[in-house]
C-alpha positions in Angstrom: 104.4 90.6 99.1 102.4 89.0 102.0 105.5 89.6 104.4 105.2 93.4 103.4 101.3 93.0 104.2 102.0 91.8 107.3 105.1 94.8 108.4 102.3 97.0 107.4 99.2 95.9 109.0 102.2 95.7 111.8 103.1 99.2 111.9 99.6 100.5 111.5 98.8 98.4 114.5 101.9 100.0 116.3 100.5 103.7 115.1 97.0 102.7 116.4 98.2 102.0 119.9 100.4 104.4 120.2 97.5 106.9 119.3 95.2 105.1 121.9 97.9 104.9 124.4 99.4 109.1 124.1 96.6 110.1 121.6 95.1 113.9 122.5 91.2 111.9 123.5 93.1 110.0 126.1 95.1 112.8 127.7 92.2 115.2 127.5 90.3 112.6 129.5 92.8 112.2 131.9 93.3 115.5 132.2 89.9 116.1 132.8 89.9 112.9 135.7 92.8 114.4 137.0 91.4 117.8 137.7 88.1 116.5 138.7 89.6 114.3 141.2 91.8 117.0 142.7 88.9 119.3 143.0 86.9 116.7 144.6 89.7 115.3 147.0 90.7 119.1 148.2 87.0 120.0 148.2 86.5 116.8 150.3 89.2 117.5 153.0 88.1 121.3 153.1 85.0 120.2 153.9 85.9 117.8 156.6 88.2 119.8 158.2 85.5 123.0 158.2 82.9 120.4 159.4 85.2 118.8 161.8 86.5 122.2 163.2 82.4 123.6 163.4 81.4 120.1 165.7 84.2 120.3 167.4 84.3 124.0 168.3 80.5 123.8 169.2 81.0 120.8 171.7 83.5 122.5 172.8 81.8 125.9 173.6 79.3 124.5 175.4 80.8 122.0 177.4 83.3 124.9 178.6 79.9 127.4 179.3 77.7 124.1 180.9 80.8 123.8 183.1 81.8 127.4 184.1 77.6 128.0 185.0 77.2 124.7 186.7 80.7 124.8 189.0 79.4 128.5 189.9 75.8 127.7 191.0 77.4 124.1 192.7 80.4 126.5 194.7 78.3 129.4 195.8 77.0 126.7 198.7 79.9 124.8 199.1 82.0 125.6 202.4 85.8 125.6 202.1 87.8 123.9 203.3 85.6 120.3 202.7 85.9 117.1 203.8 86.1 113.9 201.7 82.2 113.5 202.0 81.5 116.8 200.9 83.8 117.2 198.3 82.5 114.1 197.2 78.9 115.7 197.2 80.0 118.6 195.0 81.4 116.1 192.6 78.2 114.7 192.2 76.2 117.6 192.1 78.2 119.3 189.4 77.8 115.9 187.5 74.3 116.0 187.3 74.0 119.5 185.9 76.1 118.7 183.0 74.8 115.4 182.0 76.6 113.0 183.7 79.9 113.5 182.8 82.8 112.6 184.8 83.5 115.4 187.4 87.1 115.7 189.1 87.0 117.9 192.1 90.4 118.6 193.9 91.5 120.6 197.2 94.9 120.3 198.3 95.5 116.6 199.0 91.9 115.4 198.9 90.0 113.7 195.4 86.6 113.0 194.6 85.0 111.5 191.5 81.4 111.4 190.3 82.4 107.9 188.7 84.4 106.4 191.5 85.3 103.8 188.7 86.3 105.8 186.2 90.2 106.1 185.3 90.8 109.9 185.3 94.8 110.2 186.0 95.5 109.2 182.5 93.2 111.4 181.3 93.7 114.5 183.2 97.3 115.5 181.8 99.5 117.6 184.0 99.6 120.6 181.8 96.0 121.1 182.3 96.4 120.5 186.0 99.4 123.2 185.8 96.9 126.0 183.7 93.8 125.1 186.0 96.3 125.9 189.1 98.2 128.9 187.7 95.2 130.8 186.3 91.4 132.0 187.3 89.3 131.0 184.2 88.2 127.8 182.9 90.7 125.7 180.5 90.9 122.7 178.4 92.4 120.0 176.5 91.8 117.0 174.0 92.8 114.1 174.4 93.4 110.5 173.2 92.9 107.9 175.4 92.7 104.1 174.3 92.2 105.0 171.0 89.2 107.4 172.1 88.9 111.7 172.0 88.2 113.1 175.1 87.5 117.0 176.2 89.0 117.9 179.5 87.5 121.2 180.9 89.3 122.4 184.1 89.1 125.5 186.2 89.7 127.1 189.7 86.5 127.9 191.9 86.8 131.4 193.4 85.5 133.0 196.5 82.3 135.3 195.4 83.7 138.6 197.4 84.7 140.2 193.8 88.7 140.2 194.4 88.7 137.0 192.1 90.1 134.8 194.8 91.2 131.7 194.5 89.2 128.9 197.2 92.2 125.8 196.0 89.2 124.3 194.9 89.8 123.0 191.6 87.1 121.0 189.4 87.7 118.9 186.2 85.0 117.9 183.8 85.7 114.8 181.5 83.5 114.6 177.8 83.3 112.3 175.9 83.8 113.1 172.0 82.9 109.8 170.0 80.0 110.9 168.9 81.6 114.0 167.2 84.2 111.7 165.6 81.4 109.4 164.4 79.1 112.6 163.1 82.7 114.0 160.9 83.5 110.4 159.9 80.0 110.0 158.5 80.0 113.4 157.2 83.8 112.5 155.3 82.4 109.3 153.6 79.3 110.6 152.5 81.7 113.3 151.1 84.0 110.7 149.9 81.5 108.7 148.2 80.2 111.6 146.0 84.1 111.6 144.5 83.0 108.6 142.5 80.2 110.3 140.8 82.0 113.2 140.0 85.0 111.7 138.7 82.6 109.4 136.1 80.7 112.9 134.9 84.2 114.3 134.8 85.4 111.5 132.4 81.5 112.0 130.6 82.2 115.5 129.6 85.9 115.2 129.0 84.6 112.5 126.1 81.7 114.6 124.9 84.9 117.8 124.8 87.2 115.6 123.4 84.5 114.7 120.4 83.4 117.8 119.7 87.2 119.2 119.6 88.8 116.1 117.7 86.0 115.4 115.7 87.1 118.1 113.2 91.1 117.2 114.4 90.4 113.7 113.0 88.9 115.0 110.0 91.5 117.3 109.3 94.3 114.4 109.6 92.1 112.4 107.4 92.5 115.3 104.6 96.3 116.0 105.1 96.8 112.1 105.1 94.9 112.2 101.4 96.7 114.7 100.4 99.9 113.8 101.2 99.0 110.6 99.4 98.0 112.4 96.5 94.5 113.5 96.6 95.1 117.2 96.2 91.2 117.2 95.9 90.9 116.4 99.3 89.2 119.3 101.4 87.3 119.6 104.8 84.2 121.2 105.8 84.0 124.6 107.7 81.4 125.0 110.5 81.9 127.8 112.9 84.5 130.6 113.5 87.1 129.2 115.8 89.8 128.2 115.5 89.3 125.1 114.1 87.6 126.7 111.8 90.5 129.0 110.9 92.7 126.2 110.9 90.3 124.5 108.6 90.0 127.2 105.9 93.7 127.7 106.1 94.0 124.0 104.9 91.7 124.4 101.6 93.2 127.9 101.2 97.1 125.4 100.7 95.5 122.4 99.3 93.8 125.2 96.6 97.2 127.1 96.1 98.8 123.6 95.9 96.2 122.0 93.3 96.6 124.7 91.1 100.3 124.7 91.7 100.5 120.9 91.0 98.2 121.7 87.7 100.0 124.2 86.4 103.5 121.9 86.8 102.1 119.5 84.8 101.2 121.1 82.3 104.7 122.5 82.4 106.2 118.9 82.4 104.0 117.8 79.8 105.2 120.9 77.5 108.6 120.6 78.8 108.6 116.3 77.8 106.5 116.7 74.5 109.3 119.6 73.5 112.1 117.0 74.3 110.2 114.2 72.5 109.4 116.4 69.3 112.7 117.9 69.2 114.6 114.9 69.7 112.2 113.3 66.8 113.0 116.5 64.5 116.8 116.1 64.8 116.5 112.2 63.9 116.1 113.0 60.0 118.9 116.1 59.7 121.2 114.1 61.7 120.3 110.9 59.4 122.0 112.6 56.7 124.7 113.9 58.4 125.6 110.7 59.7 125.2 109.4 55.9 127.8 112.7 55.1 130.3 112.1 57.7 130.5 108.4 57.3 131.3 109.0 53.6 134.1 111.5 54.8 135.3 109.4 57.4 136.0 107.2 54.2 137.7 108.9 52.2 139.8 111.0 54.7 143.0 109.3 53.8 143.0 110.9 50.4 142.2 114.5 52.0 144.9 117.1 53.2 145.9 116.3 57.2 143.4 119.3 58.3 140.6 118.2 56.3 140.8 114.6 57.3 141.3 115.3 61.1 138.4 117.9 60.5 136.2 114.8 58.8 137.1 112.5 61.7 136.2 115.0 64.1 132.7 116.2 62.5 132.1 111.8 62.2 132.6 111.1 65.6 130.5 114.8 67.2 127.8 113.5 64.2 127.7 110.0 66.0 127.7 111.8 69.9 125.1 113.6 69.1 123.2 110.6 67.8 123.4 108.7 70.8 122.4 111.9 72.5 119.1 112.1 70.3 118.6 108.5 71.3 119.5 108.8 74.5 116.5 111.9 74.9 113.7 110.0 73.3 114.5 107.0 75.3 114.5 109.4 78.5 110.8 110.9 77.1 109.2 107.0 77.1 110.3 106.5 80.5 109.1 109.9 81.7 105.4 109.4 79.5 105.0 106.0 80.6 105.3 104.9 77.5 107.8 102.1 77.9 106.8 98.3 78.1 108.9 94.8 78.9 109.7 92.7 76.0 110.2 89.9 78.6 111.3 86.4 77.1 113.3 83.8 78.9 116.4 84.4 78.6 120.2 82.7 79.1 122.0 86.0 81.2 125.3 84.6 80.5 124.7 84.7 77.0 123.1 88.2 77.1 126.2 89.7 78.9 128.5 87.9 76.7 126.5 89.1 73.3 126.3 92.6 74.7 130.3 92.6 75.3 130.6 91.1 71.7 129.5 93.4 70.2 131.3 96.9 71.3 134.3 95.1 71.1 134.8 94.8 74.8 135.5 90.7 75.2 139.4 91.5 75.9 138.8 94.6 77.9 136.5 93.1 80.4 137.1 90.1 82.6 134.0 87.6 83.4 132.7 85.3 85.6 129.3 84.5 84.3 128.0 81.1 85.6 126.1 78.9 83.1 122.6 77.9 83.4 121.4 81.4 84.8 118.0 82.0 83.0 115.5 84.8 83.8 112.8 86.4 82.4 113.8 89.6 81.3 113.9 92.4 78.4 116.9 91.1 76.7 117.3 94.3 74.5 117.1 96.5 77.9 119.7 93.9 79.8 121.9 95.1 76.9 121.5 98.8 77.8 122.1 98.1 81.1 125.0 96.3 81.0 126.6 98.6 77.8 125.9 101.5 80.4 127.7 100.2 83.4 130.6 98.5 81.4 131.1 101.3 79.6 131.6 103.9 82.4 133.8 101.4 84.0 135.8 101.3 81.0 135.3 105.0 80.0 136.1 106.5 83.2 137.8 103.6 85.5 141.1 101.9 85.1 141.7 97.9 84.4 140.9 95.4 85.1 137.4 95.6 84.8 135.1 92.6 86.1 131.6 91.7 85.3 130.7 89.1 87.2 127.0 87.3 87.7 125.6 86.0 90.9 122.2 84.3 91.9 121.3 84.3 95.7 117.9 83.1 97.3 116.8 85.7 100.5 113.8 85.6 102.5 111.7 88.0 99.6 112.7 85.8 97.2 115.3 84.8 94.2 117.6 87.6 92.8 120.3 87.6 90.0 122.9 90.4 90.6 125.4 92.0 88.0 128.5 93.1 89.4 130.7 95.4 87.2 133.6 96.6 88.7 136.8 98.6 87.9 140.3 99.5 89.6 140.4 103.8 89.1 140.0 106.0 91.8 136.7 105.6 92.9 133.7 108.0 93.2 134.7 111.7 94.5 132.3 112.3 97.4 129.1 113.5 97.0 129.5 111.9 93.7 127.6 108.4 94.7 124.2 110.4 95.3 124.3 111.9 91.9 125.8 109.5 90.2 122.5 108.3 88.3 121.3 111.7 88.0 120.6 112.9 84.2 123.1 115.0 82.9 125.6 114.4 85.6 129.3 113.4 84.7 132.3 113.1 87.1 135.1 112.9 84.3 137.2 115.3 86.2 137.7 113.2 89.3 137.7 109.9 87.5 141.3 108.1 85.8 140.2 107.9 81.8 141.4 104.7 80.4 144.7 104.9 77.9 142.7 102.5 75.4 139.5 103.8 75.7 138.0 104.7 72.2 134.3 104.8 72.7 134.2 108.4 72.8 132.1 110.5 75.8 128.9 109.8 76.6 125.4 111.7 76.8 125.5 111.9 80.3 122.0 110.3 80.6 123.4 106.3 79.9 123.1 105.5 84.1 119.9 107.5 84.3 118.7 105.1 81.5 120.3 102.1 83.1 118.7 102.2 86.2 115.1 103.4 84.6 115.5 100.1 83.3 116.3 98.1 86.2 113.5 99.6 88.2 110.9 98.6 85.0 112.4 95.3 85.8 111.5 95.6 89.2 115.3 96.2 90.2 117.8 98.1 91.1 121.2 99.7 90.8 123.6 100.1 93.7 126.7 101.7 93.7 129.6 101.4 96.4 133.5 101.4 97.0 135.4 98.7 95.7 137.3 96.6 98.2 140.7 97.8 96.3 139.8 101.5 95.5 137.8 102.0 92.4 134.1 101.9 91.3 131.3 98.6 92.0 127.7 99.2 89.9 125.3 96.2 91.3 122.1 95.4 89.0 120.3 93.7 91.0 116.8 91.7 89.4 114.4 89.3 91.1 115.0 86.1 89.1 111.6 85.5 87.5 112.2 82.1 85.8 110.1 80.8 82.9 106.7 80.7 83.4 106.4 82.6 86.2 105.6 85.7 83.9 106.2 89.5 84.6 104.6 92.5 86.9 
């Protein structure tokens, strides 16, 4: 028993994580992360890219205007062709209108920079030299340089006579964009930083949902799990008009139907087994006398004409079938009320199945190998049934030899004695095996009747009695091929020696 305790607080265990693990709390939490955390990551790099986009188009803007005005009031004094010291000059000028930045200014072959020592080749790519050259407005580029963004403004300086004419003058304006990066990367952790918040009050709420929507789940399983054990008064409360609430009132609506379903078949039963019982005990007294009748019949139908005495013998042996069938009922009616109890006594199994053998007249019929010394504490009058049942349906409907043999093993739930009858006919039909020990059932047609066999048919309700009587001993009947065709019944008893005492 404590090894079962211990599979079952095992499974439970198993069915409690695998409810933690995939139960619906957890995925709705999940879910809820999940969805919290997409909306926050894609909200996130919306933001930064809009953010980064608006800084960037801004700084943009007006480092292209800054440049366009400045270059314009710079040229309209500036005399083309220049020299290196004036060009130079008109670097610097344009320099200081817009803030310092680095200045480029280019005619033909000469080059002048506001920041003589600052590296402008790299930075100054030739496709923006190419669109400053080719066109008559102001154009630009970013660019990466050491690891660093940089806005590149170019543009051509025209002469001021209205035909748009280019002077070859062209000037380049270099800006530095760090502090943009630095404002959007700010800008994305802040954002970043608020995921953490709302994924925790994500998780919050998907609890406090997950509560108020299992809460009446859980309570629901709870019920179906009572009822299913057998609690058909279990119910659950109704609040509100969802669905849960449907769902709810649907279950007491079934467990209702189903109380009064289970009520009403018991009532039946109980009719159905007191009817068997009262009948069976009505018949006892008329069948009484016609026992007493036939057997004085049977007697004397040696002295009677050949049809009367075959008609004696065949009202005897009917009168003593339906006997056993009588018997057979009211024995069925105590198992079925509950009303049967052990007799248990130690008890020498050897003997027993010898005794039982005995006395039907069975000791030549059968074969036995029935080791001495077995003793158990059993019913010995329901050991009898048993093994009358199984040998005689071995004999009645198998073919010789028949073998009863006894065996004691020791497994890991204990000591068990098993009873092995066995015969050499043709076996079970199929289907037969799973209905073998059903009440009523007989498989005569399929089965080789013995040549000697004179115990006459049965009630069809000796196996059904058999086993009823191996599970009150807290066993078990099996039933299986035999290795060379034919039929094997096991009995199979936990060997409860003396003093151990009974369940």
């Amino acid at each position: 028993m404590k090894r079962t305790d211990k599979g079952g607080r095992g499974v439970a265990s198993k069915r409690r994580s695998r409810r933690l693990v995939g139960g619906l709390r957890v995925r709705l939490v999940v879910t809820f992360v999940v969805v919290a955390l997409i909306s926050a990551v894609t909200s996130t790099a919306l933001a930064y890219r809009e953010a980064r986009t608006a800084v960037l188009q801004r700084t943009q803007n007006a480092a292209v205007n800054d440049f366009r005005e400045r270059v314009g009031a710079v040229a309209a004094d500036f005399d083309v062709p220049p020299d290196q010291r004036s060009l130079s000059r008109f670097a610097a000028k344009v320099s200081e209108g817009i803030g310092g930045k680095i200045v480029v200014a280019r005619y033909q072959d000469l080059t002048a920079v506001s920041d003589s020592l600052a590296d402008t080749e790299a930075r100054i790519t030739v496709e923006l030299r190419s669109a400053v050259m080719t066109g008559d407005d102001a154009a630009f580029q970013r660019v990466q340089w050491r690891g660093e963004p940089y806005l590149v403004v170019g543009t051509p300086v025209t002469f001021a006579d209205g035909d748009h004419r280019t002077s070859g003058l062209e000037v380049f304006a270099i800006t530095d964009l760090r502090a943009e990066r630095d404002d959007t990367a700010a800008l994305l952790d802040s954002v970043r930083a608020g995921i953490v918040p709302v994924v925790l009050l994500a998780a919050v709420l998907a609890l406090l949902a997950a509560g108020t929507v299992l809460r009446p789940v859980r309570k629901l399983g709870r019920a179906t799990r009572e009822l299913a054990a057998g609690d058909l008064g279990s119910r659950v409360s109704v609040t509100g008009h969802d669905e849960l609430a449907d769902l709810a009132r649907t279950f007491n609506d079934t467990a209702d139907a189903l109380q009064a379903s289970d009520a009403e078949l018991r009532v039946q039963e109980a009719k159905a087994r007191r009817f068997v019982a009262d009948v069976s005990h009505e018949l006892r007294t008329p069948l009484a006398a016609m026992t007493m009748v036939a057997t004085v019949l049977e007697e004397d139908a040696d002295q009677l004409p050949p049809d009367a005495a075959r008609a004696a013998r065949t009202v005897g042996t009917e009168t003593a079938r339906l006997s056993r069938l009588v018997e057979d009922l009211m024995e069925i009616s105590r198992f079925d009320a509950k009303a049967v109890r052990l007799n248990a006594a130690g008890t020498d199994l050897a003997d027993t199945v010898r005794a039982s053998l005995a006395l039907r007249g069975w000791t030549d019929r059968v074969q036995t190998h029935l080791p001495e010394g077995v003793r158990a504490v059993v019913d010995r009058r329901r050991i009898d049934v048993i093994v009358a049942n199984l040998v005689g349906n071995a004999l009645r409907h198998g073919a010789p030899p028949v073998t009863v043999t006894l065996e004691t093993a020791r497994e890991a739930d204990g000591e068990w004695v098993t009873l092995e009858v066995a015969d050499h006919g043709s076996g079970l039909p199929p289907g037969a095996r799973e209905r073998v020990f059903d009440r009523f059932y007989k498989a005569d047609a399929a089965r080789t009747r013995g040549a000697a066999d004179d115990s006459g048919q049965g009630s069809g309700l000796g196996m059904a009695i058999a086993l009823e009587n191996a599970r009150l001993h807290g066993g078990t009947i099996d039933v299986a091929d035999g290795p060379r065709r034919g039929a094997v019944f096991t009995l199979r008893l936990p060997l409860r020696r003396t003093g151990e005492g009974t369940e």
